[in-house]
C-alpha positions in Angstrom: -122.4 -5.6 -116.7 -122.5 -7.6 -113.3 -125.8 -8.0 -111.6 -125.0 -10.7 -108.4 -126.0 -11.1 -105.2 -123.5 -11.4 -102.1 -122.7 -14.4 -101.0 -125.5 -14.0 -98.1 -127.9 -13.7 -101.2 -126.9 -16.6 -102.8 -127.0 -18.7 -99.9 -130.5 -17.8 -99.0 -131.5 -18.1 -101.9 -130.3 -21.9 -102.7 -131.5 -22.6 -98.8 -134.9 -21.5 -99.7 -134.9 -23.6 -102.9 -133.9 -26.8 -100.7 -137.3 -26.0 -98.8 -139.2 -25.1 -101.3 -138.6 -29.2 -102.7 -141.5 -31.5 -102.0 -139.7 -34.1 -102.1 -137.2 -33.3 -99.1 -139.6 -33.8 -96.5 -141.5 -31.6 -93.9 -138.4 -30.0 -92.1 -134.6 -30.1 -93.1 -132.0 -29.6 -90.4 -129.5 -27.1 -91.2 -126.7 -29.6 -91.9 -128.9 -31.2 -94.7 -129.9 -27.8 -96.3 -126.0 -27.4 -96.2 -125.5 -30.4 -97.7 -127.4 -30.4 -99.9 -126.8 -27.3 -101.4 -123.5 -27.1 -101.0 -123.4 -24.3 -98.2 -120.9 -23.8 -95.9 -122.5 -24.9 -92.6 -121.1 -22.3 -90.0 -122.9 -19.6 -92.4 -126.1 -21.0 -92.8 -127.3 -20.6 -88.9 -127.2 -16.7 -89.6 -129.0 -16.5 -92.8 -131.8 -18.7 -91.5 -132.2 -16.8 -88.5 -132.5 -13.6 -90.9 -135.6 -15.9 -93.2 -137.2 -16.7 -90.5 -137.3 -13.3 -88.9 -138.5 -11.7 -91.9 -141.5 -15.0 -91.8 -140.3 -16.4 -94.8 -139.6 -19.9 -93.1 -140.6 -21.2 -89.6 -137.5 -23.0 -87.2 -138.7 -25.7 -85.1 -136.1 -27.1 -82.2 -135.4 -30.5 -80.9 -135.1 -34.0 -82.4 -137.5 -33.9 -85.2 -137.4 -30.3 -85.7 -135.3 -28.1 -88.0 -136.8 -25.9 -91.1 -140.1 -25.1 -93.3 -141.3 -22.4 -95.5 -143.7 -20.8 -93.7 -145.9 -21.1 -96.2 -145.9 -22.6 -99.8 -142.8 -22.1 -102.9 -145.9 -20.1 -104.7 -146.2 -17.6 -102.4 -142.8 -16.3 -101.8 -140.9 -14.3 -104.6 -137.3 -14.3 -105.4 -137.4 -11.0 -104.5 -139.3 -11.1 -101.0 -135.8 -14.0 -100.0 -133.5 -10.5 -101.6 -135.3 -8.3 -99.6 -134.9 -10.5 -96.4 -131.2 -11.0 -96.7 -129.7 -7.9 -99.3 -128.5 -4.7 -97.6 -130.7 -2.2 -99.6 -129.8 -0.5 -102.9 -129.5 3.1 -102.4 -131.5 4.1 -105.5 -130.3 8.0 -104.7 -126.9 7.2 -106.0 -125.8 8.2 -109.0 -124.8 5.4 -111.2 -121.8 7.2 -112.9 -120.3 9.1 -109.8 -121.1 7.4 -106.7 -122.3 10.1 -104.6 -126.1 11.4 -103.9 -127.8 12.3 -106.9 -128.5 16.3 -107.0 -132.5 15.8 -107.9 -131.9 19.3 -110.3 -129.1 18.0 -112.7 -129.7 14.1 -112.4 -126.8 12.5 -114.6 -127.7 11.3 -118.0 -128.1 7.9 -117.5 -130.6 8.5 -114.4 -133.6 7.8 -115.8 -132.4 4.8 -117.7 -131.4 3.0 -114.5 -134.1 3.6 -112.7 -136.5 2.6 -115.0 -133.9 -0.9 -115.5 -134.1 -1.3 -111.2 -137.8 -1.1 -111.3 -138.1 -3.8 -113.9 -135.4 -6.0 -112.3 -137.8 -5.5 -109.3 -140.7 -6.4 -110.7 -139.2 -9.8 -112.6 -137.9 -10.8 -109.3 -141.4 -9.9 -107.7 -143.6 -12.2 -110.0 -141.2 -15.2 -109.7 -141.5 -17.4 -107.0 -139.9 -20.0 -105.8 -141.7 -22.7 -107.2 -141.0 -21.3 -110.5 -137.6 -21.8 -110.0 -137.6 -25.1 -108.4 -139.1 -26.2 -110.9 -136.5 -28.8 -113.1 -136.0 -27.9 -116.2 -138.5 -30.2 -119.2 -137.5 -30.1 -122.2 -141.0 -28.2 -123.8 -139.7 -25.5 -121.3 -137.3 -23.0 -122.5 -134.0 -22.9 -120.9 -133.7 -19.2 -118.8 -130.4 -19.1 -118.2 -130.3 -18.1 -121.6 -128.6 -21.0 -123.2 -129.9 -23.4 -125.4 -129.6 -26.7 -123.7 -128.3 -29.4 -123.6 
């Protein structure tokens, strides 16, 4: 089973974690978040510009300006940055067949996936970014679901 985000996705979301690190300073220019995280730089300008409408990060011009969170890593979820950037899932769907689901003769497996979405949703909801900026200590499980190093 694949669960990933476009490339969009994954970009915001490592741009985000590059602000969301105290120790980077009070605004990062789009070439260092790039940098940094190893994002192609003629992408980044567009995925920004789609943060900072949705007020997830603030975009400050001139010589000493560049980008912020607009506010802290404990207040913005991994899923507020999907929702910002991710075309919407069309829940209606049906899993198996790829068309509308008929509301009267939902397929099988329905019920199963909707319950697994809302779930995914809510996980996603309750972890912010400073959660995942976090580095990894070794009293800390591991959540990528190995075991270490």
């Amino acid at each position: 089973m694949r669960l990933t985000l476009t490339r969009r996705g994954d970009y915001a979301i490592r741009a985000m974690l590059a602000l969301a690190d105290p120790t980077a300073g009070p605004w990062l220019s789009a070439g260092r978040i790039s940098q940094t995280m190893s994002i192609p730089e003629r992408f980044l300008p567009r995925v920004l510009r789609e943060l900072a409408r949705a007020g997830l990060i603030e975009a400050r011009t001139g010589r000493t300006g560049g980008y912020r969170l607009a506010r802290s890593g404990t207040d913005i979820t991994v899923f507020d940055v999907i929702v910002a950037i991710e075309p919407e899932d069309d829940a209606r769907r049906c899993v198996l067949r790829g068309i509308p689901c008929d509301p009267g003769t939902r397929c099988a497996v329905h019920d199963t996936f909707t319950e697994a979405r809302v779930a995914l949703q809510h996980r996603l909801a309750e972890t912010t970014l400073a959660d995942i900026a976090r580095p990894p200590r070794a009293d800390r499980p591991v959540q990528d679901g190995s075991s270490g190093p």
